[in-house]
N, CA, C and O of each residue as an XYZ file, in Angstrom:
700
protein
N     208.983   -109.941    110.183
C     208.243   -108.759    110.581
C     206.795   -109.145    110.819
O     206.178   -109.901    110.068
N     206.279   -108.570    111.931
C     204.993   -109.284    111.746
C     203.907   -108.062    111.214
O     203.998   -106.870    111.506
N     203.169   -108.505    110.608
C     202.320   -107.560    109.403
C     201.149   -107.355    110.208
O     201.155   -106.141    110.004
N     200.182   -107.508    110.926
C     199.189   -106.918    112.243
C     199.920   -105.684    112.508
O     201.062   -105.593    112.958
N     199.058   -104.665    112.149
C     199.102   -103.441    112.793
C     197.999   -103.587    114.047
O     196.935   -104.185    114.214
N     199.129   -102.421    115.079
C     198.999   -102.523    116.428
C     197.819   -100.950    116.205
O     197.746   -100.484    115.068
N     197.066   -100.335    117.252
C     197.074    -99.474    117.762
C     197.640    -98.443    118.636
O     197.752    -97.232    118.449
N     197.944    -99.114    119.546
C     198.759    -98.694    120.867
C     199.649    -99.188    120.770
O     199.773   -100.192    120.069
N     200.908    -98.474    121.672
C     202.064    -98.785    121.714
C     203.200    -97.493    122.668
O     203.502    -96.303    122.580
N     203.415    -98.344    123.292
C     204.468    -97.343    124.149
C     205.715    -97.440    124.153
O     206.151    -98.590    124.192
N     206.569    -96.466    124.121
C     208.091    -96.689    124.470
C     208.447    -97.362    125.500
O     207.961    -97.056    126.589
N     209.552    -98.633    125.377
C     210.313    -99.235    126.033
C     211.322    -98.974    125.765
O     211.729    -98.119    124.978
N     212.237   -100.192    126.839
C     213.799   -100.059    126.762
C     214.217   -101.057    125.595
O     215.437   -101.180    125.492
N     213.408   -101.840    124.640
C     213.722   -102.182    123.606
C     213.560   -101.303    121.965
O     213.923   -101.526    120.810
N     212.887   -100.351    122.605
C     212.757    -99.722    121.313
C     213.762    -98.913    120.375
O     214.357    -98.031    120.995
N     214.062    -99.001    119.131
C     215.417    -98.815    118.872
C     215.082    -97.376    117.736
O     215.909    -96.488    117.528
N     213.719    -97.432    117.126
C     213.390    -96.293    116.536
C     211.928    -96.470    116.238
O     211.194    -97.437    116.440
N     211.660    -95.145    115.639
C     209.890    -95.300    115.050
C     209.828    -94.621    113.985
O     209.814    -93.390    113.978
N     209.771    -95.531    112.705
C     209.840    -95.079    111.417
C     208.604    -94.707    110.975
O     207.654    -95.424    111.289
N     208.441    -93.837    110.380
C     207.392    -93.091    109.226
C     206.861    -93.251    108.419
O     206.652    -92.134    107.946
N     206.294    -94.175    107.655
C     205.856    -94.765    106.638
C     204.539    -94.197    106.062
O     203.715    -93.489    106.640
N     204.525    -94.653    104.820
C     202.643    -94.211    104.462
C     201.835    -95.512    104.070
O     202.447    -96.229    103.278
N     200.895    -95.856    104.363
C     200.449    -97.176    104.114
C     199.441    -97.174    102.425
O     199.387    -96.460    101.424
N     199.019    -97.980    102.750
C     198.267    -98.153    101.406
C     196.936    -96.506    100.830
O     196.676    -95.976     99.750
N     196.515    -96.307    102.140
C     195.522    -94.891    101.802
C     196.556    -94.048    102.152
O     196.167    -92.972    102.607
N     197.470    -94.162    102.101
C     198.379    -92.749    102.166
C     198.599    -92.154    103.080
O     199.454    -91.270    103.026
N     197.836    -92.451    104.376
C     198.238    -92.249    105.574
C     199.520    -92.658    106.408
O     199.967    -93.804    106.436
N     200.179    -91.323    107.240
C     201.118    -91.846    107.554
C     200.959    -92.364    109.153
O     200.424    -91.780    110.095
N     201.652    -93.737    109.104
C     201.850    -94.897    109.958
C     203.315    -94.501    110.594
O     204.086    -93.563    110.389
N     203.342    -95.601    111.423
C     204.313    -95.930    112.152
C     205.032    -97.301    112.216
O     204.304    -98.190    112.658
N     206.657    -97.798    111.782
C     207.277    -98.683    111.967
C     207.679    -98.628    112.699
O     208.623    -97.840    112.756
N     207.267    -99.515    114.051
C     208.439    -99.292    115.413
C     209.646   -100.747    114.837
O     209.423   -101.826    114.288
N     210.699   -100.182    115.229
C     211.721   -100.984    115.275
C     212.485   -101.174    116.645
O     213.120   -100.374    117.332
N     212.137   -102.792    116.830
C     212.301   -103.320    118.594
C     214.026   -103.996    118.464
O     214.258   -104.400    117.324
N     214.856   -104.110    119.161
C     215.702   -105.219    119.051
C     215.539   -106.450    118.262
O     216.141   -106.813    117.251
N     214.632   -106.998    118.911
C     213.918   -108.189    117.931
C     212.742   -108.298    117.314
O     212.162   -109.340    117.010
N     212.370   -107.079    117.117
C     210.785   -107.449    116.689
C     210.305   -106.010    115.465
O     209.939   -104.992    116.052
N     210.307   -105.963    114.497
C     209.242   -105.182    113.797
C     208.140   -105.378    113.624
O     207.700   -106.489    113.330
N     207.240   -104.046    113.810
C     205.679   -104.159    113.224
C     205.037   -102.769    113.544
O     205.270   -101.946    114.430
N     204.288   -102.795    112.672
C     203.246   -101.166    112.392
C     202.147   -100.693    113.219
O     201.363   -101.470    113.763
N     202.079    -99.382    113.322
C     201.469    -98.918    114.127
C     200.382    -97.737    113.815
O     201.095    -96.776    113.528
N     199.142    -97.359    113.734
C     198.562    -97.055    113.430
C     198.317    -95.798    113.409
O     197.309    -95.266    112.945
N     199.428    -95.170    114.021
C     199.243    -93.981    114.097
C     200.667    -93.275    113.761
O     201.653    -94.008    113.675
N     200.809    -91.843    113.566
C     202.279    -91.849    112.834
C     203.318    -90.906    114.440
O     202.974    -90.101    115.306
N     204.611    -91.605    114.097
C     205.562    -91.957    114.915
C     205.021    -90.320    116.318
O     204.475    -90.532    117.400
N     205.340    -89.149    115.874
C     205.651    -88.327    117.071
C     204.180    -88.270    118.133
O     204.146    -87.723    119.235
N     202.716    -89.186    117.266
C     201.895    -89.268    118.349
C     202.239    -90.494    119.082
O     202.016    -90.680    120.278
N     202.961    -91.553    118.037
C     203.171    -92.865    119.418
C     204.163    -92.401    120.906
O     204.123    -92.675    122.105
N     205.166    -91.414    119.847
C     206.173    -90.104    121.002
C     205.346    -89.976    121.888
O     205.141    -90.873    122.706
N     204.720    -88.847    121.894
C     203.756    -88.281    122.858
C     202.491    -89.288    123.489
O     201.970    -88.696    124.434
N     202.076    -90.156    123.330
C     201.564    -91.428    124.056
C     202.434    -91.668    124.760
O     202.349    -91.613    125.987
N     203.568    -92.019    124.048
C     204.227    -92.523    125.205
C     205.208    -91.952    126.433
O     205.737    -92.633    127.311
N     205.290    -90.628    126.257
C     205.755    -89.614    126.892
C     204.434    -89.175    128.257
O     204.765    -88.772    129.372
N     203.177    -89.350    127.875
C     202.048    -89.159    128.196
C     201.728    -90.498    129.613
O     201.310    -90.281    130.750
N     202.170    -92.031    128.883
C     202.224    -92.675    130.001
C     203.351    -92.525    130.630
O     203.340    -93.313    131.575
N     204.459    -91.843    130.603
C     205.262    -91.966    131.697
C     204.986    -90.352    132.579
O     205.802    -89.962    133.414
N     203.729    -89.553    132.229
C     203.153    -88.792    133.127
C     204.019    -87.157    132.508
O     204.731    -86.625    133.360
N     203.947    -86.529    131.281
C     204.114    -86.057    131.038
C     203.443    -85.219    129.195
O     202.225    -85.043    129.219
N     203.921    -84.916    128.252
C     203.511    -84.871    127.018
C     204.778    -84.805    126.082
O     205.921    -84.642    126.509
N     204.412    -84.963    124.651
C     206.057    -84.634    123.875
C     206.047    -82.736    123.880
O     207.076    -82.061    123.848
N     205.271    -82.428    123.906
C     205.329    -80.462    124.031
C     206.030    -79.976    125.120
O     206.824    -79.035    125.107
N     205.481    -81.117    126.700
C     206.436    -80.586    127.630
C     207.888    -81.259    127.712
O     208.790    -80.706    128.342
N     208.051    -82.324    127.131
C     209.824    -82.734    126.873
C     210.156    -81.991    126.080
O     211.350    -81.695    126.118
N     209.315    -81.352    125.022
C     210.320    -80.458    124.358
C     210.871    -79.379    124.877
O     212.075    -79.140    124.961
N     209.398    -78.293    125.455
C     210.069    -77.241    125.988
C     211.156    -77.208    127.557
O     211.891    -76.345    128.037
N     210.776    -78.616    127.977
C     212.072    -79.072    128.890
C     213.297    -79.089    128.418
O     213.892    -78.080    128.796
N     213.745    -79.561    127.967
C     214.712    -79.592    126.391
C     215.118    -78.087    126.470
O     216.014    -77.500    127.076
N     214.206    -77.719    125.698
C     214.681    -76.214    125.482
C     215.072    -75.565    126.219
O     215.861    -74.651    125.975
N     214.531    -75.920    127.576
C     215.013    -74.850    128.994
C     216.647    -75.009    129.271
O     217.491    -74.153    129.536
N     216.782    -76.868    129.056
C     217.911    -76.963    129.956
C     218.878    -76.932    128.996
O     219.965    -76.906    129.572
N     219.039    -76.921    127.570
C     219.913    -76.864    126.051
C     219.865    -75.669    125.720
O     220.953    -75.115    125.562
N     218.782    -74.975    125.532
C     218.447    -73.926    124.923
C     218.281    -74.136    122.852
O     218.108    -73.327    121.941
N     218.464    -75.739    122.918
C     217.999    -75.831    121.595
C     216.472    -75.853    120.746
O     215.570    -76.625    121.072
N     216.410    -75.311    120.119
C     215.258    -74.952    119.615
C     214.695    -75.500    118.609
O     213.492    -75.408    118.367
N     215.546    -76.140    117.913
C     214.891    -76.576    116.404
C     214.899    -78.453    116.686
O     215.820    -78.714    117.460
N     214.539    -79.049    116.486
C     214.538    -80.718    116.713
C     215.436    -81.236    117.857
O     216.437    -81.936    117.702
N     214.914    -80.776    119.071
C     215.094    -81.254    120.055
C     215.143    -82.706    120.347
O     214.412    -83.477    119.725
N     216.013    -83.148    121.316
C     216.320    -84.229    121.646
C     215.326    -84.716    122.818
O     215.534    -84.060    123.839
N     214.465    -85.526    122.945
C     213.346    -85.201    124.457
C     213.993    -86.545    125.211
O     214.841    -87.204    124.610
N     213.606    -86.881    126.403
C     213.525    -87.804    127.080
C     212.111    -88.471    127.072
O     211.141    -87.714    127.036
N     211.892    -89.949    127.106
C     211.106    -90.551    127.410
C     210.990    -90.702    129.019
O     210.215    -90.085    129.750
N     211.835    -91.554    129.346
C     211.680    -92.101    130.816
C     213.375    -91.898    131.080
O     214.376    -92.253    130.457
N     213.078    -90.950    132.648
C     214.446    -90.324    133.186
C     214.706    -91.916    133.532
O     215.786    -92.414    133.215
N     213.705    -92.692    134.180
C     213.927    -93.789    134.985
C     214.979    -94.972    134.116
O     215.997    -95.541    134.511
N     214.346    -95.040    132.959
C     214.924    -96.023    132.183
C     215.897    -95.313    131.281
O     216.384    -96.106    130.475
N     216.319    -94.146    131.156
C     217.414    -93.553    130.324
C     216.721    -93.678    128.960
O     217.578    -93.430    128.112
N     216.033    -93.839    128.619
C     215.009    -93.822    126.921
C     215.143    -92.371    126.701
O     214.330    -91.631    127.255
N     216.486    -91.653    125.626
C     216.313    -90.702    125.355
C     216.206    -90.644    123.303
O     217.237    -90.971    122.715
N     215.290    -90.341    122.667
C     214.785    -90.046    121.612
C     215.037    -88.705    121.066
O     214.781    -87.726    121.767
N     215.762    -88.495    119.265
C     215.586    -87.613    118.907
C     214.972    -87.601    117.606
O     214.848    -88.679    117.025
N     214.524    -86.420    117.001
C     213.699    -86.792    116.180
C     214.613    -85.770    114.645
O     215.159    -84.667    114.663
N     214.415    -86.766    113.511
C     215.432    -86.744    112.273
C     214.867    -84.837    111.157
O     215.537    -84.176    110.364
N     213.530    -84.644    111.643
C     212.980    -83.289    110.997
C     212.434    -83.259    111.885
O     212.454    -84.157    112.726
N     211.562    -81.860    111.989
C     210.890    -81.292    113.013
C     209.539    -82.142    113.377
O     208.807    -82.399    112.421
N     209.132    -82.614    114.704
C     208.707    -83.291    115.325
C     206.928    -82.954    115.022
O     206.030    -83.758    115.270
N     206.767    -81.761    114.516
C     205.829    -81.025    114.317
C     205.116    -81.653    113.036
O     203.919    -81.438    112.844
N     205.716    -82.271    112.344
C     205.661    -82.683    110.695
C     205.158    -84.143    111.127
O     205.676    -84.586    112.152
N     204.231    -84.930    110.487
C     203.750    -86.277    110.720
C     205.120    -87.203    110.159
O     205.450    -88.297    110.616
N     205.743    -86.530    109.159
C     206.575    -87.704    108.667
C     207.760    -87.575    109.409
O     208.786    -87.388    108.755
N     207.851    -87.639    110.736
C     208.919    -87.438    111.669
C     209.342    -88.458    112.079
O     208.673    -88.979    112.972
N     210.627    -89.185    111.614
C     210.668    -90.373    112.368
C     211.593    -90.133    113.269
O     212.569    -89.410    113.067
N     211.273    -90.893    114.615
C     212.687    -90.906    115.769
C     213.388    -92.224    116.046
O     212.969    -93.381    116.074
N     214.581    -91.690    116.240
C     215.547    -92.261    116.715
C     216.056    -92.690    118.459
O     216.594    -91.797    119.114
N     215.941    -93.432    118.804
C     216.870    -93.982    119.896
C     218.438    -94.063    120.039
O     219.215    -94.806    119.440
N     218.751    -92.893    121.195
C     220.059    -92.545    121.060
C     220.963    -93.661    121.140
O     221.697    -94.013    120.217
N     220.866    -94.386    122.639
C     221.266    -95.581    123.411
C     222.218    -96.395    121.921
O     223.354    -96.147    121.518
N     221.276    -97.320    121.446
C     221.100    -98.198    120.265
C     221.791    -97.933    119.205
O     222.101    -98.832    118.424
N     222.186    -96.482    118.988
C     223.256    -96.441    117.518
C     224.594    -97.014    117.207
O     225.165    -95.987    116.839
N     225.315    -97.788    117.125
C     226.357    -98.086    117.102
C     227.738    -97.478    115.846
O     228.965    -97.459    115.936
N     226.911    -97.109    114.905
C     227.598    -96.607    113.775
C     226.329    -95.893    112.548
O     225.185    -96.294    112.334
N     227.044    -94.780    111.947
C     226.239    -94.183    110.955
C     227.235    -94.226    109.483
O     228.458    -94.358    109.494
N     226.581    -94.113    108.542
C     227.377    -93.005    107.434
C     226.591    -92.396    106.957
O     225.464    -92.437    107.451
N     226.784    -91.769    106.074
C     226.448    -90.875    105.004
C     226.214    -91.595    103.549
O     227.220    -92.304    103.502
N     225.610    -91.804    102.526
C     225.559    -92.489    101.754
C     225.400    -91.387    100.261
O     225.158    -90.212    100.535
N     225.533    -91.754     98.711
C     225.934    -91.136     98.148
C     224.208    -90.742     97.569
O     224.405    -90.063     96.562
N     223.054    -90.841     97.721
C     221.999    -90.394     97.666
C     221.482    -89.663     98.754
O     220.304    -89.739     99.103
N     222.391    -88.908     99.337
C     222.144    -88.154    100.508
C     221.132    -88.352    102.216
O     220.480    -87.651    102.989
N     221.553    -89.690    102.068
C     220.649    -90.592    102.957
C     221.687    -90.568    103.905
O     222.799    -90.061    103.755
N     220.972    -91.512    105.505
C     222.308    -92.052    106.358
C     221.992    -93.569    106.590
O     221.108    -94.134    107.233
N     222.600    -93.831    106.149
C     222.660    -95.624    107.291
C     223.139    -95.961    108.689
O     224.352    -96.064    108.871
N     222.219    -96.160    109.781
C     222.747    -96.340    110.875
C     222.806    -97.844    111.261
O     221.968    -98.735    111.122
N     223.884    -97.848    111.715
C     223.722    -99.747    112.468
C     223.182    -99.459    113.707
O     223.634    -98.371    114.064
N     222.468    -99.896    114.488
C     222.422   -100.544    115.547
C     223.039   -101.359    116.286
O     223.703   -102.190    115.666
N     223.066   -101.441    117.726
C     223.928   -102.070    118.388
C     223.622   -103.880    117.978
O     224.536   -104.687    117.804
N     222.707   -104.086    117.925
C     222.190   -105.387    117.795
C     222.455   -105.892    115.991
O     221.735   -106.771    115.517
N     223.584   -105.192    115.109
C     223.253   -105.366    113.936
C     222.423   -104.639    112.284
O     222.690   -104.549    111.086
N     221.597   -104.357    113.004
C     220.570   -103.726    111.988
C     220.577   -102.566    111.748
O     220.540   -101.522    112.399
N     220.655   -102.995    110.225
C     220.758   -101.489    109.803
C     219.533   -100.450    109.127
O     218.355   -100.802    109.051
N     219.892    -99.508    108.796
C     218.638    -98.703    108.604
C     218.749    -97.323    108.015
O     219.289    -96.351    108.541
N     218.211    -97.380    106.954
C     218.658    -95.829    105.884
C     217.448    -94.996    106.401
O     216.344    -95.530    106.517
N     217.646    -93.746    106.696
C     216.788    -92.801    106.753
C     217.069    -91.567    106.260
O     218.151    -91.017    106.470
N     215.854    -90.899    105.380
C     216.439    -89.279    104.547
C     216.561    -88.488    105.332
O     215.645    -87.745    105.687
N     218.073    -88.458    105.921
C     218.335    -87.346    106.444
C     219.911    -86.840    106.019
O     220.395    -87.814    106.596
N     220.968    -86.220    105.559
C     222.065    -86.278    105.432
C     223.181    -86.535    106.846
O     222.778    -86.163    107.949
N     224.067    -86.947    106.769
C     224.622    -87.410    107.315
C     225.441    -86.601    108.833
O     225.882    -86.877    109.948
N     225.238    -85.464    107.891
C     225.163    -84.149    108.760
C     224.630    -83.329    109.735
O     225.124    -82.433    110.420
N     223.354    -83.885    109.651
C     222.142    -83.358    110.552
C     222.127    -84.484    110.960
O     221.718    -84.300    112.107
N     222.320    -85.844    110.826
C     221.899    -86.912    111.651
C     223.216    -86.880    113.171
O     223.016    -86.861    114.386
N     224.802    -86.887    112.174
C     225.708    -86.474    113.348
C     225.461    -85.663    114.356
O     225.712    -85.824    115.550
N     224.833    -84.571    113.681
C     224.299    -83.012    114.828
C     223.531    -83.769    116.218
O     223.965    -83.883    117.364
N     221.932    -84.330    115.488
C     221.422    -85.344    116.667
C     222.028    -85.469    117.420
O     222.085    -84.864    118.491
N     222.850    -86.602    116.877
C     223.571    -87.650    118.128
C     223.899    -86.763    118.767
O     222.970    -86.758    119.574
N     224.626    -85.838    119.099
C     225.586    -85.212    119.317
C     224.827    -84.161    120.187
O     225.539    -83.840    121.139
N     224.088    -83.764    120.187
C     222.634    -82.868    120.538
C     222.340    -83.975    121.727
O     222.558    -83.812    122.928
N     221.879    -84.952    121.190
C     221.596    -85.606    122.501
C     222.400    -85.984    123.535
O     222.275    -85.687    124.723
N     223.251    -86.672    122.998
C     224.709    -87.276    124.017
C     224.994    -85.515    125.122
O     225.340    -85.445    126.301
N     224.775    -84.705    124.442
C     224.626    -83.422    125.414
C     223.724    -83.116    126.483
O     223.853    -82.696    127.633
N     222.549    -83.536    125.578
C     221.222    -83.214    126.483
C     221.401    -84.532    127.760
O     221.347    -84.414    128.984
N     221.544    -85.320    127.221
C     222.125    -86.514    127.910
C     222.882    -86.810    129.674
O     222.595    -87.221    130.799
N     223.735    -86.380    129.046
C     225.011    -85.867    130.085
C     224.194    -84.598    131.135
O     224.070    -84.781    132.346
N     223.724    -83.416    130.481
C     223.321    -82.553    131.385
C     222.570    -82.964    132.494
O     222.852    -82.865    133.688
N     220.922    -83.749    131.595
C     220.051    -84.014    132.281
C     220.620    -85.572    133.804
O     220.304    -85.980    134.922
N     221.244    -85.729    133.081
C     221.845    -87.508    134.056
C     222.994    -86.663    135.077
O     223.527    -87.186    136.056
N     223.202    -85.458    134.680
C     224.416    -85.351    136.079
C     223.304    -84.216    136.818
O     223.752    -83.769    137.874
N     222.149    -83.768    136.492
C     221.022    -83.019    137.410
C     220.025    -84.395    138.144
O     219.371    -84.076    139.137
N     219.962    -85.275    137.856
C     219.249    -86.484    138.010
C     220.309    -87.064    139.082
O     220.180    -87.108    140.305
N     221.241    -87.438    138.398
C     222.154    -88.310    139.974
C     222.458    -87.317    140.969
O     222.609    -87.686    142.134
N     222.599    -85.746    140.568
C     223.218    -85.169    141.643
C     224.349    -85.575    142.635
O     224.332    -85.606    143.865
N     225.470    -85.918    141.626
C     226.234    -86.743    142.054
C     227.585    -85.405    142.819
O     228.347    -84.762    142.097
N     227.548    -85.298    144.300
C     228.282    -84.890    145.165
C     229.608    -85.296    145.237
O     229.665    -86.466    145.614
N     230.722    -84.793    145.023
C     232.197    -85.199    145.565
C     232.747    -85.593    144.064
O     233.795    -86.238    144.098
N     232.230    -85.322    142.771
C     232.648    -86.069    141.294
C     232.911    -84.580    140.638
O     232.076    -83.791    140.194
N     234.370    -84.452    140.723
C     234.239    -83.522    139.883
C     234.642    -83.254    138.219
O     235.209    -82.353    137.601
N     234.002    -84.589    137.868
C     234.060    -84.322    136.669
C     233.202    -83.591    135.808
O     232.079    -83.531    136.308
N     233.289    -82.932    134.567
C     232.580    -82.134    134.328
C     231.490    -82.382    132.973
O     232.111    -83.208    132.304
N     230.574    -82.176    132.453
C     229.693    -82.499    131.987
C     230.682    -82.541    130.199
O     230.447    -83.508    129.473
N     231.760    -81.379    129.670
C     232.215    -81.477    128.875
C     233.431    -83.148    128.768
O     233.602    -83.819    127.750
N     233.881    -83.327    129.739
C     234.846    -84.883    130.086
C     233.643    -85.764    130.138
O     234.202    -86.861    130.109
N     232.090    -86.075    130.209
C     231.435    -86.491    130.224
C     231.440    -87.012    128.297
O     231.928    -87.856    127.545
N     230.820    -86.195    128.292
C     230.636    -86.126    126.927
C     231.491    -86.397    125.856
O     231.091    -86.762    124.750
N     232.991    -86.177    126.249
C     234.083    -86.361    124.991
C     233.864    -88.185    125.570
O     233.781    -89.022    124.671
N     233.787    -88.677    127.053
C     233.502    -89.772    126.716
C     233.286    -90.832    126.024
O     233.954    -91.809    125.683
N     231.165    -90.093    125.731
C     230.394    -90.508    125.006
C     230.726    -91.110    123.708
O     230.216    -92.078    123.145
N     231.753    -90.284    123.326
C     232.313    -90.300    122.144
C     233.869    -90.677    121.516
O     234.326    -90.431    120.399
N     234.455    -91.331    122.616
C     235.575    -92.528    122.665
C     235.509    -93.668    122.357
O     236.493    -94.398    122.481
């Protein structure tokens, strides 16, 4: 892990989550977790969100209430980063709260539930990672997103002559 905290930092297509931490003055920070790379960030996770929502020419307020328009979900929305690169992020408590950490949908490969009411997720690349959330609300996420997902990517391709439907999409996701 490399121990240099960053300032800046934007979402890529390696980014796999952005953990929440509190550092030594009690301030809460940011652990981005890359495929290959950890290290901290100076600011806490849903402003590195919105930076980086911000360079791809938008804010995290307007992915949310985008979100909301096209889901109609309201409570911890699933946002998009970049339509371009498919970077879709959801966040584990309300996004509103500094100790919000998010998740990268793409990248999950497996979760559980654990008996201190935590979840462990693997990653596609291996790595794993406990976060306080129950196992229940973390399933919801996924599941929230892989929706938001599907909607937003079959309004994006506008794909003519496919008539498959956004619900056969989705049971997909999840084969």
């Amino acid at each position: 892990m490399e121990y240099a905290q960053r300032k800046e930092y934007e979402i890529n297509p390696q980014t796999m989550a952005l953990i929440a931490k509190y550092d030594d003055c009690g301030q809460v920070i940011t652990q981005v977790v890359e495929r290959g790379n950890r290290f901290e960030i100076t600011k806490c996770p849903s402003q590195v969100v919105d930076d980086s929502c911000r360079y791809f020419a938008s804010s995290l307020e307007g992915r949310i209430l985008g979100t909301k328009q096209v889901t109609s979900y309201t409570h911890k929305p699933p946002i998009v980063i970049s339509e371009a690169m498919g970077i879709y992020f959801f966040p584990i408590i309300s996004p509103k709260r500094k100790e919000c950490s998010w998740v990268a949908h793409k990248y999950i490969r497996s979760y559980q539930g654990e008996s201190d009411h935590t979840t462990t997720i693997q990653f596609s690349n291996g790595v794993n990672l406990n976060l306080p959330v129950s196992v229940g609300m973390f399933a919801n996420q996924v599941q929230r997103t892989a929706h938001f997902r599907v909607i937003l990517e079959d309004r994006l391709n506008d794909r003519p002559g496919v008539q498959e439907t956004s619900s056969e999409r989705i049971a997909e996701t999840f084969s």
